[in-house]
C-alpha positions as CSV (number, residue, x, y, z in Angstrom):
1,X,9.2,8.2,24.7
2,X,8.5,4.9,23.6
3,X,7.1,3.8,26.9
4,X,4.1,6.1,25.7
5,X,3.8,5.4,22.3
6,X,3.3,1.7,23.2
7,X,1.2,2.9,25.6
8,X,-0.8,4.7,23.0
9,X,-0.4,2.0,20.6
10,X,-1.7,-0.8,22.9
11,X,-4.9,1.8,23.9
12,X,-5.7,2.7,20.6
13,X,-5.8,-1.0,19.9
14,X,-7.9,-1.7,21.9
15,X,-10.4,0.8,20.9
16,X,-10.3,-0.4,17.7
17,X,-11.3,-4.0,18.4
18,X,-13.7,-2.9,20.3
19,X,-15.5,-0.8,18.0
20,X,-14.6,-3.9,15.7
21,X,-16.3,-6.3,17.9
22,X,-19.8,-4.1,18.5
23,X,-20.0,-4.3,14.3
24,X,-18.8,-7.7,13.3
25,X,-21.1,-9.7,16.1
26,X,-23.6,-7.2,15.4
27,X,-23.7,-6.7,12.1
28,X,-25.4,-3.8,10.5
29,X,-27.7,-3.3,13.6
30,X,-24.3,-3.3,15.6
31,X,-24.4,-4.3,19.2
32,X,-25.4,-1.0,20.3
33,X,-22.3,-0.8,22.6
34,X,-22.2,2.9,20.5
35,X,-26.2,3.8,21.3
36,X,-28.6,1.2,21.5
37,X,-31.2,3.7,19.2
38,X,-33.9,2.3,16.5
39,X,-31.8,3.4,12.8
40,X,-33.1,0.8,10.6
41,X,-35.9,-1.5,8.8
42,X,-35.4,-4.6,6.7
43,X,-37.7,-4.6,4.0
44,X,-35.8,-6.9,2.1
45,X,-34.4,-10.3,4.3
46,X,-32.1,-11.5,1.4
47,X,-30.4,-8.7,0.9
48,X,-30.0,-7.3,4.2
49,X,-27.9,-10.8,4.9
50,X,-25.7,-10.2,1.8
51,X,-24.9,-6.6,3.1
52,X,-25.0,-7.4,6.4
53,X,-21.9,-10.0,5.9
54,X,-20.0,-8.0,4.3
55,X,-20.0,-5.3,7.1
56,X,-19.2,-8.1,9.1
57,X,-16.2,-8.8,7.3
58,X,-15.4,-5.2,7.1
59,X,-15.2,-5.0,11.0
60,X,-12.9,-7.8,11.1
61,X,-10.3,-6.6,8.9
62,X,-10.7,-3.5,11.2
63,X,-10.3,-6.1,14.3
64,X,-7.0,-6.6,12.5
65,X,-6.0,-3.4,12.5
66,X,-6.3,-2.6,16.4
67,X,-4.6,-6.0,16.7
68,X,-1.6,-5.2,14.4
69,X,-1.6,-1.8,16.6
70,X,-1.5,-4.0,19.8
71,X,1.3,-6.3,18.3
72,X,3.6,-3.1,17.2
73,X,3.2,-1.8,20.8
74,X,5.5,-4.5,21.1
75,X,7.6,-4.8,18.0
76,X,8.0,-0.6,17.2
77,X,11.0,-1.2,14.8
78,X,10.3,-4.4,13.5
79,X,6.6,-3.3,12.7
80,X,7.3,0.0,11.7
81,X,6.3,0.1,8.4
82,X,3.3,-1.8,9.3
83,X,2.0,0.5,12.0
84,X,2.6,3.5,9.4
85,X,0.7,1.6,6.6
86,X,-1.9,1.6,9.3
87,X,-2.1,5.1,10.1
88,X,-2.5,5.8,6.4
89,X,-5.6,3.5,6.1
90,X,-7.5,4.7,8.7
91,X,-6.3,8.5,7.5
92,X,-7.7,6.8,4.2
93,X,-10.7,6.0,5.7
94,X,-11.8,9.5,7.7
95,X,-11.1,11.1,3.9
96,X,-13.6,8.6,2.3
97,X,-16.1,10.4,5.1
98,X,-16.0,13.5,3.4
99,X,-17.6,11.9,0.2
100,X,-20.6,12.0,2.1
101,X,-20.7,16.0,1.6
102,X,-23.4,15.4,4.1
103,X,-21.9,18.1,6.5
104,X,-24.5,18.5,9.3
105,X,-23.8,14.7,10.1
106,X,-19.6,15.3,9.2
107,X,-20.0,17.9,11.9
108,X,-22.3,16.5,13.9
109,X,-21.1,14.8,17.7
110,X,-21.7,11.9,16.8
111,X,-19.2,11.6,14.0
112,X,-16.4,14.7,14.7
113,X,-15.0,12.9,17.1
114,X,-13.6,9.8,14.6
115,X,-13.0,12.4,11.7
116,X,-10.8,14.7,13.7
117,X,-8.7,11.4,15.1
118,X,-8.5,10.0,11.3
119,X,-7.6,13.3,9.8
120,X,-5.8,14.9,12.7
121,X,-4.9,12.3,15.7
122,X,-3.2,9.3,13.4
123,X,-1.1,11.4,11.2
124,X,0.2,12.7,14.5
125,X,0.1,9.1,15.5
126,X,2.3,8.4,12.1
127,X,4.3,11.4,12.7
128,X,5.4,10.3,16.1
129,X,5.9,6.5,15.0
130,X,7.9,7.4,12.4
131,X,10.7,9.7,14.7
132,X,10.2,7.3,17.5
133,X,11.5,4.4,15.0
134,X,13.8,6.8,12.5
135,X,17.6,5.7,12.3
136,X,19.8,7.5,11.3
137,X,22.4,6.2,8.0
């Protein structure tokens, strides 16, 4: 059982600094390592850089994240609290989508996908850390 959940651990990391990377070298224009499409026009150079660092910034505290993931892979009982703290955040995060209320985009493909793993997939994820690391008094 834990040979998967590292397994699962050290993948999920993975994606994460990925995902990570294509934002915080990008910036708000990204990489386009997610689609390479046209979404946006500066009409204001000064603040564009202001915004645009801290989105950089943003996507490396979540670079952190995947590592942290990668590291409990190989520390489950040492890091468990960590790893569960991180499942919380990004269950945090896929909550803070709904206060879009937009739901044709909530819905839509291109965002399902990460709001079903940060409301469904990680507290499974947390679920499944938490028994695999449990001990018993």
């Amino acid at each position: 059982m834990h040979y998967a959940l590292r397994t699962v651990l050290t993948l999920t990391g993975i994606i994460i600094i990925a995902l990570g990377l294509n934002v915080a070298l990008g910036g708000i224009q990204t990489l386009g390592w997610q689609g390479a499409d046209p979404f946006l026009e500066v009409t204001d150079l000064e603040i564009f850089a202001v915004r645009d660092n801290h989105v950089r910034f943003i996507a490396g505290v979540w670079m952190a994240v995947g590592i942290l993931m990668i590291l409990g892979a190989t520390r489950l009982r040492q890091m468990r609290s960590i790893l569960l703290t991180l499942v919380a955040m990004v269950f945090t995060g896929g909550v803070m989508r709904l206060s879009a209320a937009d739901t044709g985009v909530l819905f839509s493909m291109d965002i399902a996908p990460s709001l079903i793993a940060e409301l469904v997939l990680f507290p499974i994820l947390g679920w499944w850390i938490f028994v695999a690391t449990h001990r018993p008094i």
